[in-house]
C-alpha positions as CSV (number, residue, x, y, z in Angstrom):
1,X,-6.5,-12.0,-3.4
2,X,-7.5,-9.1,-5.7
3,X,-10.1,-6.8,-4.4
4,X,-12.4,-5.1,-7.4
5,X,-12.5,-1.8,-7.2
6,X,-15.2,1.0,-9.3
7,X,-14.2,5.1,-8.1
8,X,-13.6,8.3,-9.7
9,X,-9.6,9.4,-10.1
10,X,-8.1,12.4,-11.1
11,X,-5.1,11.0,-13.3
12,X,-2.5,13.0,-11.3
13,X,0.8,11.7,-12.9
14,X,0.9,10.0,-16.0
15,X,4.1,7.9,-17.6
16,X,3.4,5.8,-20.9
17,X,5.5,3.2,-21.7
18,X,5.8,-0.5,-23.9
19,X,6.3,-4.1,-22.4
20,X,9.0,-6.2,-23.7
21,X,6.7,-7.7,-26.3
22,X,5.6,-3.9,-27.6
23,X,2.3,-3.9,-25.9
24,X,1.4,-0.3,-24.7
25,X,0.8,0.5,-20.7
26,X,0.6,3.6,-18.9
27,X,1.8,4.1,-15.1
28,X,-0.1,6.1,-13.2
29,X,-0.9,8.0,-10.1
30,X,-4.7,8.1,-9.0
31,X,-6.4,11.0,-6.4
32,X,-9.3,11.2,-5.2
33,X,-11.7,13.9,-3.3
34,X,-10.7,12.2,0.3
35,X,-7.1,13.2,-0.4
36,X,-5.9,9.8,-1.2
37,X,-3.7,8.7,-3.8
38,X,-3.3,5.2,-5.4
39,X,-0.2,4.2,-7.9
40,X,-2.1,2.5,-11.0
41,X,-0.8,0.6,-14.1
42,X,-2.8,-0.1,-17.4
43,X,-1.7,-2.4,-19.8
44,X,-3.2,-2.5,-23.6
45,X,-4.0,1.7,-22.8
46,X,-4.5,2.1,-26.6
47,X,-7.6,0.5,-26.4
48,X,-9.1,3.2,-24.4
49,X,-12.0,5.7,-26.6
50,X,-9.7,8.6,-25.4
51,X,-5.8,9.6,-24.7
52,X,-5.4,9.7,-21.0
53,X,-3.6,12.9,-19.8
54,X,-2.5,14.5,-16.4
55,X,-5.7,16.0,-14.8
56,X,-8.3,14.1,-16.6
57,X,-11.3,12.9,-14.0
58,X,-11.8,9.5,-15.2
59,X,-14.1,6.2,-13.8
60,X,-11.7,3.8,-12.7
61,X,-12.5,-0.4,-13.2
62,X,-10.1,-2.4,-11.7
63,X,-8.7,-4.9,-9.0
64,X,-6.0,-4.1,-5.4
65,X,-3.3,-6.3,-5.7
66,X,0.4,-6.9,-4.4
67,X,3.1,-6.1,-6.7
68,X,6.7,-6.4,-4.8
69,X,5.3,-5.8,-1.7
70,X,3.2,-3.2,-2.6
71,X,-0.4,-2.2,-3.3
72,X,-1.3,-0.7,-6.7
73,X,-4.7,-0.7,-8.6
74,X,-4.3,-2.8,-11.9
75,X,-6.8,-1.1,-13.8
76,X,-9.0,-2.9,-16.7
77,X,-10.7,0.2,-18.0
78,X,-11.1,3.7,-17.6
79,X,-14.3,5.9,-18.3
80,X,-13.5,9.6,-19.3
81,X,-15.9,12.0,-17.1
82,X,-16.6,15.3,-18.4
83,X,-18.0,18.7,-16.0
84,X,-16.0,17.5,-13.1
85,X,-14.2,20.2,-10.9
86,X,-10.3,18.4,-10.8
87,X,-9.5,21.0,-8.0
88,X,-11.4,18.5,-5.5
89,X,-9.6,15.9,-6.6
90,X,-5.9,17.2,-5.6
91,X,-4.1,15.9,-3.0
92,X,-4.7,17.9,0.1
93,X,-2.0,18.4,3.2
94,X,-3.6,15.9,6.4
95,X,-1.9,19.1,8.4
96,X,-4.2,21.9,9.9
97,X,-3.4,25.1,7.2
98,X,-4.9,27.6,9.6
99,X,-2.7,25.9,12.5
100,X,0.8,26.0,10.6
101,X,-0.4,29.7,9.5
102,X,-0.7,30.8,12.9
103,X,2.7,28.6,13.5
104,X,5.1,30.6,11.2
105,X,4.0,33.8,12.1
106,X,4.5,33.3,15.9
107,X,8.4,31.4,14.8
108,X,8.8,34.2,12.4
109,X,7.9,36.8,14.7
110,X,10.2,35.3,17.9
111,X,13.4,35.1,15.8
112,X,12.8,38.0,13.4
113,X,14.1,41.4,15.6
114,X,15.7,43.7,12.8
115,X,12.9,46.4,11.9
116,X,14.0,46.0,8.1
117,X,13.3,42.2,7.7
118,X,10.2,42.5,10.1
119,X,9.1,45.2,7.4
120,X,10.0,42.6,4.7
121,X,7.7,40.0,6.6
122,X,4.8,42.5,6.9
123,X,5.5,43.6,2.7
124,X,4.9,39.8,2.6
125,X,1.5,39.2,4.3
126,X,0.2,42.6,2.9
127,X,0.4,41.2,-0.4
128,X,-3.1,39.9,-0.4
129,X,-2.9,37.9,-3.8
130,X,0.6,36.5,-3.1
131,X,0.1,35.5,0.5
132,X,-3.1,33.4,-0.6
133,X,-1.3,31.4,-3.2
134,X,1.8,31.1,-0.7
135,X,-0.8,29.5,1.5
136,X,-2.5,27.5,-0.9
137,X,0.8,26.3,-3.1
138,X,1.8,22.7,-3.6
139,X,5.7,22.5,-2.9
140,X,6.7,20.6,-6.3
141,X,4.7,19.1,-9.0
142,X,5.4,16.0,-7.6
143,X,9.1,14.9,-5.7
144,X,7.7,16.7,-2.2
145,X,5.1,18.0,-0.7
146,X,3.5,17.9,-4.1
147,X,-0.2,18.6,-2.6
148,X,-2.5,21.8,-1.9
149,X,-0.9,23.6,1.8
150,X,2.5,21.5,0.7
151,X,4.4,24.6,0.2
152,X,3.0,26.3,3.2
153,X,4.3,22.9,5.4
154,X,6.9,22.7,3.5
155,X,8.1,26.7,4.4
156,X,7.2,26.1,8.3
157,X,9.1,22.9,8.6
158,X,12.5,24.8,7.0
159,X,12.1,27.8,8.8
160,X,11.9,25.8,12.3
161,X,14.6,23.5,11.2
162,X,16.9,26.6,10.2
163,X,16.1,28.4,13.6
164,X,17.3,25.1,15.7
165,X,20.6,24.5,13.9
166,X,21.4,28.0,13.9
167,X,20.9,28.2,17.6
168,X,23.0,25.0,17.6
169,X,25.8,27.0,16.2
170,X,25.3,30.1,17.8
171,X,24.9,33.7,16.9
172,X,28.9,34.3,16.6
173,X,28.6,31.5,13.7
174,X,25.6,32.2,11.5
175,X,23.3,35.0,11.0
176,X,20.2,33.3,12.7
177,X,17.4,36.0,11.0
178,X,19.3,35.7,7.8
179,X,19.2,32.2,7.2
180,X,15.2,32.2,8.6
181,X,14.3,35.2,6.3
182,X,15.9,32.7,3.2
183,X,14.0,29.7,4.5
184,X,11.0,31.8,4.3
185,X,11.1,32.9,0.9
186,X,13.6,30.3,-0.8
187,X,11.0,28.7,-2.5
188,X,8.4,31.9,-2.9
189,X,8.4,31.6,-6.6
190,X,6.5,28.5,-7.0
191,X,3.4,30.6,-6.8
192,X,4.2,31.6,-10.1
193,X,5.8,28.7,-11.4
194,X,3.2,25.9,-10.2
195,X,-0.8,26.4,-11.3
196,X,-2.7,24.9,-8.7
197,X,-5.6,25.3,-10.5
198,X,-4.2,22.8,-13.4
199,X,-3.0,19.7,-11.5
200,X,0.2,21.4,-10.8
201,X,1.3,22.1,-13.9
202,X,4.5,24.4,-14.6
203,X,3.0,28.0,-16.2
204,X,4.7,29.5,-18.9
205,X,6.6,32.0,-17.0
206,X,7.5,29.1,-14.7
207,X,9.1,27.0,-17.5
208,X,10.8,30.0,-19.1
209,X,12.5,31.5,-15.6
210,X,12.1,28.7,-12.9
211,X,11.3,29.6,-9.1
212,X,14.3,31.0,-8.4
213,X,14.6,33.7,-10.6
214,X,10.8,34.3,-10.1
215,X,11.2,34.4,-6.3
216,X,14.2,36.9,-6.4
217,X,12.2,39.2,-8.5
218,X,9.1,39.0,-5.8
219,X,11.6,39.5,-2.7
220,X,13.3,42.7,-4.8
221,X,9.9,44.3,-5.1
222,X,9.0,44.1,-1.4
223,X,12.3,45.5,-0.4
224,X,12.1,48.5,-2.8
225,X,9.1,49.4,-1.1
226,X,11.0,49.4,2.5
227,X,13.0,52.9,2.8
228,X,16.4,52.2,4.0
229,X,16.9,48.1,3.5
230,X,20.2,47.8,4.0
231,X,22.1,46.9,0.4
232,X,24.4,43.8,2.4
233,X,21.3,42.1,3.9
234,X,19.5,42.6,0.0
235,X,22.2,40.7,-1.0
236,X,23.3,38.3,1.4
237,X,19.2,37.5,1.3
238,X,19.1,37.3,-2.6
239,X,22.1,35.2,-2.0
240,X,20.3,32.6,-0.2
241,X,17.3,32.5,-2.7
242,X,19.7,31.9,-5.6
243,X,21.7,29.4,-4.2
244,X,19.4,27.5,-2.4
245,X,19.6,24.2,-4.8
246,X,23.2,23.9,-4.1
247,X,24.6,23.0,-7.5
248,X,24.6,24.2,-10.7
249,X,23.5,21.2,-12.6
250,X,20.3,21.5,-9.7
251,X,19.6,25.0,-11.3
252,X,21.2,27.3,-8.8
253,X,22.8,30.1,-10.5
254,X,25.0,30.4,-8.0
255,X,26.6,27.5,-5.7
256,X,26.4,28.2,-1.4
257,X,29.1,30.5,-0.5
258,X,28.3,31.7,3.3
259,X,27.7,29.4,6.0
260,X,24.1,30.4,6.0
261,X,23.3,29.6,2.7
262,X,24.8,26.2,3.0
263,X,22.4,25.6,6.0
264,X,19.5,26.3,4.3
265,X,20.8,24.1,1.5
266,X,21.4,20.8,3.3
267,X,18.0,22.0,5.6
268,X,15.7,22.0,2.4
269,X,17.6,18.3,1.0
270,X,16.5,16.9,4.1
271,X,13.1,18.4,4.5
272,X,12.4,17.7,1.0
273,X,13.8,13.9,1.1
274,X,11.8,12.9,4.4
275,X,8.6,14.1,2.4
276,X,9.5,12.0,-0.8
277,X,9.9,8.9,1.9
278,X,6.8,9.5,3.5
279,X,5.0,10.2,0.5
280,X,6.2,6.9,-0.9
281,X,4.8,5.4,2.2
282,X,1.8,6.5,1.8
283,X,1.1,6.7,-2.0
284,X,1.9,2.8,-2.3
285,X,0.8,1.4,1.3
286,X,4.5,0.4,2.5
287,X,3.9,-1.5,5.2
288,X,6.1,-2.3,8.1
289,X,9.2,-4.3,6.7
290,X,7.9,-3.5,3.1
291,X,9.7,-1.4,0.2
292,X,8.7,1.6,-2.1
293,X,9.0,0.8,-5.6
294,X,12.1,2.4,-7.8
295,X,12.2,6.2,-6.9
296,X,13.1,7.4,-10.6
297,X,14.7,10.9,-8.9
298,X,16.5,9.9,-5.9
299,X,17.3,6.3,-7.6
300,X,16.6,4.3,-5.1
301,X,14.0,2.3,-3.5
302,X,12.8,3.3,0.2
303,X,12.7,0.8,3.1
304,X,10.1,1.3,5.7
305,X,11.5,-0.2,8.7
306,X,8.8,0.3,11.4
307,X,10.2,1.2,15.1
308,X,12.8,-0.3,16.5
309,X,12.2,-2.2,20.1
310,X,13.3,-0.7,22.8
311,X,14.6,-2.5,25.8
């Protein structure tokens, strides 16, 4: 049964497209100031008085329903609202920001012993404006941890995993510090490259250099301010930064070539990949035994199985 439904969205993601017979409908994804999202479709959008964009506040008319196993809003009209503060309406972390904070700074500060990365940590934090942001980032504009606090969760969650495989291997394998000093600031550069305060929209400097090449330049500046950074860890570090993507055609400039950078590699695909499933999960009410609909990145749809029984 469909269940009507009246509520103020922020249009967070917006994809327009035509039916078979040439009638106009937009996809959509919907938040709202709970922290909630909802995946939406319009049909006959040209009927609306305006042209729906990303970060428009909008009054929402329309039903629940089941569409392959999953719950979207089908949406009979939409109301543009004007004066409405769209930061309220971005999707939010459910994690504690204060608590994984406190959390990286205490893993950060048990694995990290050499004085000149410890100063590149405390460069880091002293940098009032870009510590804020770094806290406040979303991760992506929308494949993972695309929400406020995402890139904060998303840093923790590599640094920890880094610190666990390295230890796995040992210290006469990898550089342990090394490869946690490159899950720390691998993706640093989305404070520049992702404006919060515009639905997550790429700036200008972010479109024209990418995260990468924005987060090299940040890490440079703090370790020309510490005397004596040793040139081999610079590099090795910039290394790490650079190649983090792992292919070319993924925008690294340079593929893996130590065994730490390919760690942090395969750590931030599978940090990033759980995060798409669960945000699936979550976004489109996948139920136990249910699928996502078509991932349009990973190509795939997402099957959430539920636990397995245990004897």
């Amino acid at each position: 049964m469909d269940l009507g439904i009246t509520k103020k969205y922020m249009i967070f993601n917006l994809v327009t497209n035509t039916t078979k017979d040439n009638r106009p409908f937009i996809r959509m994804t919907l938040t709202d100031t709970d922290g909630g999202s909802m995946n939406a479709i319009m049909f006959d959008s040209n009927k609306l008085s305006f042209e729906p964009a990303r970060g428009q506040v909008v009054n929402v008319t329309g039903a629940l329903q089941q569409y392959n196993g999953v719950t979207q809003l089908k949406v009979s009209d939409m109301v543009l609202l004007e004066g409405e503060d769209a930061n309220e309406f971005l999707p939010k972390s459910d994690k504690d920001a204060k608590a994984m904070e406190d959390e990286l700074k205490a893993v950060l500060q048990k694995h990290i012993k050499s004085s000149y990365f410890k100063s590149l940590c405390n460069a880091f934090y002293a940098d009032k404006a870009a510590y804020t942001l770094f806290k406040k980032s979303s991760a992506a504009k929308s494949v993972h941890h695309a929400y406020i606090h995402g890139l904060l969760e998303h840093t923790l969650s590599m640094v920890k995993l880094s610190a666990l495989i390295c230890d796995f291997y040992g210290k006469e394998n990898v550089n342990k510090e090394l490869t946690v000093m490159g899950a720390l600031f691998h993706d640093i550069g989305k404070i520049q490259e992702i404006d919060i305060d515009n639905s997550f929209e790429y700036t200008d400097e972010g479109k024209l250099l990418g995260h990468l090449l924005l987060g090299i330049n940040m890490v440079d500046k703090y370790i020309e301010s510490i005397p004596d950074f040793p040139k081999k860890a610079r590099d090795l570090l910039i290394h790490l930064i650079a190649s983090h993507h792992g292919l070319l055609e993924y925008g690294s400039p340079k593929r893996p070539k130590t065994k730490e950078a390919f760690i942090l590699h395969y750590v931030d695909n599978i940090d990033a990949r759980i995060n798409s499933f669960n945000m699936a999960f979550e976004r489109e009410n996948v139920e136990e035994g249910g699928w996502s609909q078509y991932d349009r990145i990973l190509e795939r749809q997402f099957y959430n199985h539920g636990l397995i029984p245990e004897e």
